[in-house]
N, C-alpha and C positions, 0 to 999 in steps of 0.2 A: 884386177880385184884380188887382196890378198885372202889365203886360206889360214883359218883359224884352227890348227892342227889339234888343239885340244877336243874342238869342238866335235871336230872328224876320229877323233880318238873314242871320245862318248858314241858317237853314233857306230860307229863301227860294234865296240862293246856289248849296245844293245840292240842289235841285228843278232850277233854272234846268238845271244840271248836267248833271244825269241826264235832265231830258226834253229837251234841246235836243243840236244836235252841239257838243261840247266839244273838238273836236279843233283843234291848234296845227301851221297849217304846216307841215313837214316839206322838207327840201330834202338829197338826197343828193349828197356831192361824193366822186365814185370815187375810185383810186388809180394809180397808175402803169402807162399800159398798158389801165387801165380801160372805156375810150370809144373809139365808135367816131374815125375821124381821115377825111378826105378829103384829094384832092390832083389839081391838075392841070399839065399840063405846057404850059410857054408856048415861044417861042422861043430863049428862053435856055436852053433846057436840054440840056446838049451828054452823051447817052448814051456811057457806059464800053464797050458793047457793041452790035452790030446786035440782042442779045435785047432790051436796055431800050431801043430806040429807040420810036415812038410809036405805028408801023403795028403792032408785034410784042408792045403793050402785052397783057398777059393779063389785065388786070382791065378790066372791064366799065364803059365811061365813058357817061355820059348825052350829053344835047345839048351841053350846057357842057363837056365836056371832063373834069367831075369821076367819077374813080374813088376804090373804098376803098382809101384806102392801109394803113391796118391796122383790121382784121384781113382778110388777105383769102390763101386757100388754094395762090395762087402761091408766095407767102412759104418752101412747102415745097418746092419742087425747084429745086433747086442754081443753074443757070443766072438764073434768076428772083432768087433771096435777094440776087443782090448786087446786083441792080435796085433791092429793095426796101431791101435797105440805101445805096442812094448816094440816093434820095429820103428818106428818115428824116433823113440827117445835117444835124446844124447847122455852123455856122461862128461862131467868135467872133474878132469886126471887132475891131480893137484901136482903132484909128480913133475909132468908135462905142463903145466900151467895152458893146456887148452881143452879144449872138446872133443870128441868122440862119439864114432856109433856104438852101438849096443854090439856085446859080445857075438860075433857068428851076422852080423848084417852088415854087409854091402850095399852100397848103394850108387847110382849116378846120374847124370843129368843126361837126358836125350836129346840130341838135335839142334848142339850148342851152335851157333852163329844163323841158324834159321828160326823163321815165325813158328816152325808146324810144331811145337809145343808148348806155344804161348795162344794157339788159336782157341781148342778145347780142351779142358784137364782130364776125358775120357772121351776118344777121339767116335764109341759107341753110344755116347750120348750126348750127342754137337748141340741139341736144343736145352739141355737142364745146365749142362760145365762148360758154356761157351764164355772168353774171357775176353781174349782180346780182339776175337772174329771179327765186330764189325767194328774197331779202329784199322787191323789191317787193311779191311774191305776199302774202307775210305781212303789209304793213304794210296792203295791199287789204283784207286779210281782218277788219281792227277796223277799216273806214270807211274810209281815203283814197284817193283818187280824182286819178288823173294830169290833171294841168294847172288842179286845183280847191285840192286840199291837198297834195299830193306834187308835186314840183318834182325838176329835177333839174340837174345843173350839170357839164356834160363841158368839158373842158379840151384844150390840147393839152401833154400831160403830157411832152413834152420839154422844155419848156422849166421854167425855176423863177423864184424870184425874186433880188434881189440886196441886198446891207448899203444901208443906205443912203449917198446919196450916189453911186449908180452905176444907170445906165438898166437897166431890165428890161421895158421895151415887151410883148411880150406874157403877161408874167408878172402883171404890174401892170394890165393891162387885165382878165386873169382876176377877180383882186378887185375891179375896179371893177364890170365885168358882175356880180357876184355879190353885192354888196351893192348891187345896185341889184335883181335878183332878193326879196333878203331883204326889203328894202323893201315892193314890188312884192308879193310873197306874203302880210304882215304885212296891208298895205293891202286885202287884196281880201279876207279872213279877219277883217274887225272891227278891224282893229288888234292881232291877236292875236299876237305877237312868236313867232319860227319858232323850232325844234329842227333842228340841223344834225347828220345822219348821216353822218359820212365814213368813207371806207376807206383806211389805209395815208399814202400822199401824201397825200388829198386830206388828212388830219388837220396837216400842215404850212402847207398855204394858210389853211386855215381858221382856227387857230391866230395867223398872220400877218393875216388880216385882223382879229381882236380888236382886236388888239393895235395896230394902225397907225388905231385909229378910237377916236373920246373914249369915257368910261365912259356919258354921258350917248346916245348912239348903242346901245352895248351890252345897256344898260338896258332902252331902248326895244322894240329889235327881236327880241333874243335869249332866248328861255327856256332853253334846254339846248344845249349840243354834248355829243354823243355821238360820241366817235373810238372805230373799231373799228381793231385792229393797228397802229398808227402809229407808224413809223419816227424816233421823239422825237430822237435820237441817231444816226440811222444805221444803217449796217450792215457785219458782215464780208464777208459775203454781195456786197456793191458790191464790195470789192475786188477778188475772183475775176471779175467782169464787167469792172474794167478792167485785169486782167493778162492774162486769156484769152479773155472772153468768156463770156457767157451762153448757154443755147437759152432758159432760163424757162422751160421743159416744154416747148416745142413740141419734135414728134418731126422727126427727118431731118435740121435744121440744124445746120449747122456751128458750134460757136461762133468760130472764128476768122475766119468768113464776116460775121460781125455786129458783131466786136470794135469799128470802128474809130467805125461809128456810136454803140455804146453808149458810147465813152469822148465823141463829139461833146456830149449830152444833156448841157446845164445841168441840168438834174433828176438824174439820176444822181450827177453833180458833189456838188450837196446833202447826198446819202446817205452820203458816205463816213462812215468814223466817225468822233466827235464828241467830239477831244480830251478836251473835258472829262470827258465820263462813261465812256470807254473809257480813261483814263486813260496815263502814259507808260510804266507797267512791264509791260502786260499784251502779248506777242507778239502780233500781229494776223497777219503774214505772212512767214515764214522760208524763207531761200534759203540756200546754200552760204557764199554770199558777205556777206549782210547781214540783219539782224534789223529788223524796222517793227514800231514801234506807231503807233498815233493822233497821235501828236507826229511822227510822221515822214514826213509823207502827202508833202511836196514831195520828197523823196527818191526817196520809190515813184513817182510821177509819172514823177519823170524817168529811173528806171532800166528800169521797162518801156517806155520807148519814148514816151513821150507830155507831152513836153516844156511844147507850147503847151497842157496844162491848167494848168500851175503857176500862172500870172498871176493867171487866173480865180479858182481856187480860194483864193490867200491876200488877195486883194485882193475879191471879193464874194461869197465861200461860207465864208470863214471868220468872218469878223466876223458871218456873218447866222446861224450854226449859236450864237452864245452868245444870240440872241433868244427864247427861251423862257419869256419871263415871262409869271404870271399872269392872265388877263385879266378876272375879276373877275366872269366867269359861269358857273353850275355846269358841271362837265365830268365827264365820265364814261367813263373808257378800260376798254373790252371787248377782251382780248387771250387769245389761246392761248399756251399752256403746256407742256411736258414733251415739246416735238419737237424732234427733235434737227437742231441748226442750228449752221451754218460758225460755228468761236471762232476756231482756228487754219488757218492755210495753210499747206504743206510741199513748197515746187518744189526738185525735184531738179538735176543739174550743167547738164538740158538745156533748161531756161528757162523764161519763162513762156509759151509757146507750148504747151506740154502741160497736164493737166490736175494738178493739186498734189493730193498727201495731204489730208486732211482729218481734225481733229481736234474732237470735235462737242461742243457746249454746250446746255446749255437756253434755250428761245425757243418760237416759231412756226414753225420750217421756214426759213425769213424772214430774221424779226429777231431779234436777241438779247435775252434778256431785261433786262438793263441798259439799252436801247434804251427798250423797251417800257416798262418801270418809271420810266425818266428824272421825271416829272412828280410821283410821290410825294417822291424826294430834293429835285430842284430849287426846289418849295413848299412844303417841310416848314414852312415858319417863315413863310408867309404868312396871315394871320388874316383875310383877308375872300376867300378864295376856296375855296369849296363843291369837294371832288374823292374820287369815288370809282373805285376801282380793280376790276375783276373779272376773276380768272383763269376760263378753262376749260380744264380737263386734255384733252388730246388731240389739238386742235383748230389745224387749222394756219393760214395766214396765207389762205389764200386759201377752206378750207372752213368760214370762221369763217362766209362770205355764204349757206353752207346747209346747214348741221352743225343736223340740227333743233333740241339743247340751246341750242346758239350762237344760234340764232334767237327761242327762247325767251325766252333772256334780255336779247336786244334789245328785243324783241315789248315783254317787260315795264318795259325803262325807260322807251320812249316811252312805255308807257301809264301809267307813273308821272308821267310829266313833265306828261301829260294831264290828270290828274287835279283835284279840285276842293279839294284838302284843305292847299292852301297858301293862303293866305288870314291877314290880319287883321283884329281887331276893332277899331272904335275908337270 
């Protein structure tokens, strides 16, 4: 009787499979806000108040001088927030055509290639700032193992990146540190090319690092991105954050307390909405005096007050928001559905200092779903790139990280991606 070697080949393969660990790298890169952030104060830092000066500091600094600058529970009384918000802000050097901290603050990321600052964003209050806790939980619970197969990748999500042709120093250092991670991961795993999980933002960097690297690279290192809510397009949502201010749920703050630093954030900049796919006719933001959509973002700029974004914005966040193109490995966007999220904005005679009407669309709470969907229309017509889409009804932008179904169906691609049933014969 002859042997059909192919066949012996399969079976061999998936033995290999199933008796051995078959697990592929994993590396999660958060979202906006997502990680913890440090920061310390040197002598250039000339305090707005005797509360932020350095003796009156309330976060807890080690030897080094480093304190949590977010997340950290000052941030909630009044006197404190504008502390917190005059270290947050960036500056954009024209000079330099990039970003910058603030004069006298240091800052950096803790705990780059591990989860342990993507779990809790104050590691003393795991039940109020828990982010990514029970997605890691879950991916522990079918085998991975922090600093072995689970990797993690914290950022300092103020900042973004920029079109080409314009510096973005610590943006662009983010993806180099991270595909040096991917590498790094891949190599210590057999050669086993990684599954990247992101959140929100992080689904933009990740996205941009495809895409700024050959296919032969791609090929190599990458089995699956997995973006869970990713802000493809933007959002309305940004714009209410730079007319008035955000709190983002935290309770007690002011959002006009926080305004000036969130309009500072090159990342924020990023998120406005994305002409293309928000299109010129659809209102975004209505006042007494003038109507904005997405084609009108230098106008809104400069009518709330905030003049010195416009440069930035048409000159390295416009031309980088048409970068969306395929990158030629499977992708897989997980997004919530049927929560009701900012379409339109309605400030009344007394500005944008108060908080607008709101008139609510479907999305994530978040993003909108035109946002979210962006990557079905924009590769409709691409033939070599793998992309599936999945709604969950209910599930908003941020309970997507532990909405048990939401998790389920994470749980379930990576352990698709895992599997042993891609394969060919030859």
């Amino acid at each position: 009787m002859g042997i059909n070697l192919a066949l012996v080949s399969v079976a061999v393969m998936l033995y290999t499979c199933h008796a051995g660990s078959n697990l592929h790298p994993l590396i999660l890169i958060p979202g906006n806000g997502g990680n913890q952030l440090e920061a310390r104060l040197t002598a250039g830092y000339k305090p707005s108040s005797l509360y932020c000066s350095k003796r009156w500091n309330p976060a807890r600094q080690n030897k080094e001088g480093w304190f949590r600058l977010w997340f950290d529970p000052s941030v909630l009384l009044a006197p404190f927030t504008k502390c917190f918000a005059e270290r947050m802000t960036l500056y954009y050097d024209s000079d330099l055509d990039d970003y910058r901290n603030a004069p006298g603050v240091e800052t950096r990321v803790p705990h780059f290639g591990s989860t342990r600052s993507l779990l809790y964003l104050d590691p003393n209050l795991k039940h109020i700032t828990a982010y990514m806790e029970p997605l890691v939980e879950s991916l522990e619970q079918i085998g991975y193992v922090n600093g072995e197969t689970l990797f993690g990748a914290p950022y300092d999500f103020r900042y973004g990146l920029a079109a080409e042709g314009h510096p973005s120093h610590v943006g662009s250092k983010f993806l180099q540190d991270l595909k040096d991670l991917i590498e790094k991961a891949s190599t210590s795993n057999g050669g086993k090319p990684v599954i990247l999980l992101s959140h929100s933002l992080g689904g933009l960097f990740v996205l941009q690092l495809l895409n700024r690297n050959p296919p032969s690279w791609r090929k190599k290192f990458v089995k699956h991105f997995v973006a869970l809510s990713a802000p493809w397009g933007g959002t309305v949502d940004e714009m209410l954050t730079f007319a008035s201010g955000n709190t983002l749920g935290v309770p007690l703050v002011k959002p006009l307390l926080v305004r000036e630093e969130q309009r500072s954030s090159e990342s924020n900049l990023w998120l406005m909405p994305n002409p293309k796919l928000f299109g010129r006719e659809k209102p975004l933001v209505v006042t007494p005096n003038a109507t904005y959509s997405a084609f009108d973002m230098v106008q809104f700029l400069n009518d709330i007050g905030f003049p010195q974004g416009v440069h930035p914005y048409k000159s390295r966040i416009l031309p980088l928001a048409d970068k969306l193109g395929a990158p030629g490995v499977p992708v897989t966007c997980i997004t919530g559905s049927g929560v009701r999220t900012a379409e339109t904005l309605f400030y009344r005679k007394n500005g944008f200092d108060e908080r607008p009407d709101i008139v609510y669309g479907d999305g994530d709470g978040t993003v909108n779903m035109v946002s979210l969907l962006a990557l079905e229309s924009l590769w409709s017509e691409e033939k070599n790139q793998t992309l599936k889409v999945i709604r969950i009804p209910g599930v908003s932008h941020i309970s997507i990280l532990k909405n048990d179904a939401a998790l389920d169906q994470i749980i379930a691609e990576v352990s698709d991606s895992n599997s042993c049933l891609e394969y060919s014969v030859v």
